[in-house]
Steps between C-alpha positions, in 0.01 A plus 500: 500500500712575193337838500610614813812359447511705175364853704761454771792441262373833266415681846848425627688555199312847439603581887885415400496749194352740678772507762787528207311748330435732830861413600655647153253792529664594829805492374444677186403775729786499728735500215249773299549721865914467512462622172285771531690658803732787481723413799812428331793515683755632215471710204614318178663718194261698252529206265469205703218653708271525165616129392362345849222795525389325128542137651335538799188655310523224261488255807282657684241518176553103462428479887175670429446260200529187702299598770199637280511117335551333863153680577364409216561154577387504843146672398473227229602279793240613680212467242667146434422396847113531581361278655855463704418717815816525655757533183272818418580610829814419477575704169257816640769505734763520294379729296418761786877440635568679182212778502249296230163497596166386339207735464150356427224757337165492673196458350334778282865679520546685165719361280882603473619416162841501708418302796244259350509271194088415359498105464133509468141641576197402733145595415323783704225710444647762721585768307724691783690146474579500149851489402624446919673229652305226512698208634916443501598119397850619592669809708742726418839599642691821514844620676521739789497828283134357365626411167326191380705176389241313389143650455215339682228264251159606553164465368272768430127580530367494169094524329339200304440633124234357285761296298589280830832680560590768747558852467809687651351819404359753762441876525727731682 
């Protein structure tokens, strides 16, 4: 009983965080928009339009800076909360509302040193295997241009060497 006591309190808690968090993304981006329009309405003097030009970028470059962490803690959010069905779909959510998605290699994929991180290797004797994807413990996630915020963890296919330890190595 005290368990799922103890699942419902993290489940709802984790479903409250997420909410701030998506709710400050949003209007990180709102703000980060005003800021990056060019409808102003008046022209300013030479020398106070370079003082706010160098504010706003300064703003707008700590706007970026808190929204890159408030992803970051929503994907750790998210990796926090398995087992928890609906907080993950709750912060998947989120992060789509601001253009983060996951991406999840496939099996015998070749690895991306920029898309995957190795955390490990599982015996084959294919040889055409060798050095693929294997498995991935945990996905990745990237932003709407494709750059990747956090690279996905995978396994790769690796051979049995006569020493009891697996080899990486394959021929290309």
């Amino acid at each position: 009983m005290a368990e799922i006591f103890f699942r419902l309190a993290m489940a709802l808690l984790i479903a409250v965080g997420c909410i701030a968090l998506g709710y400050c993304l949003r209007v990180l981006e709102r703000r980060e928009q005003q800021w990056d329009s060019n409808d102003e309405p008046y022209r300013p003097l030479p020398a106070v339009e370079s003082t706010a030009l160098r504010q706003q970028e300064e703003l707008v470059a700590r706007l970026r800076s808190e929204k890159a962490g408030l992803i970051d803690g929503l994907i750790r959010a998210y990796d926090l909360s398995q087992g928890i069905r609906e907080a993950r779909l709750h912060i998947w959510r989120e992060l789509d509302s601001v253009g983060v998605s996951y991406f999840q290699p496939v099996e015998d994929e070749p690895v991306d040193p920029n898309r995957h991180v190795q955390v490990g290797t599982v015996p084959t004797d294919r040889v055409s295997a060798i050095g693929r994807v294997a498995k991935t413990p945990r996905i990745g996630w990237q932003d709407q241009q494709h750059r990747v915020l956090r690279p996905a963890d995978v396994t790769v296919w690796a051979t049995d060497t006569a020493d009891g330890r697996y080899s990486e190595r394959w021929d290309s």
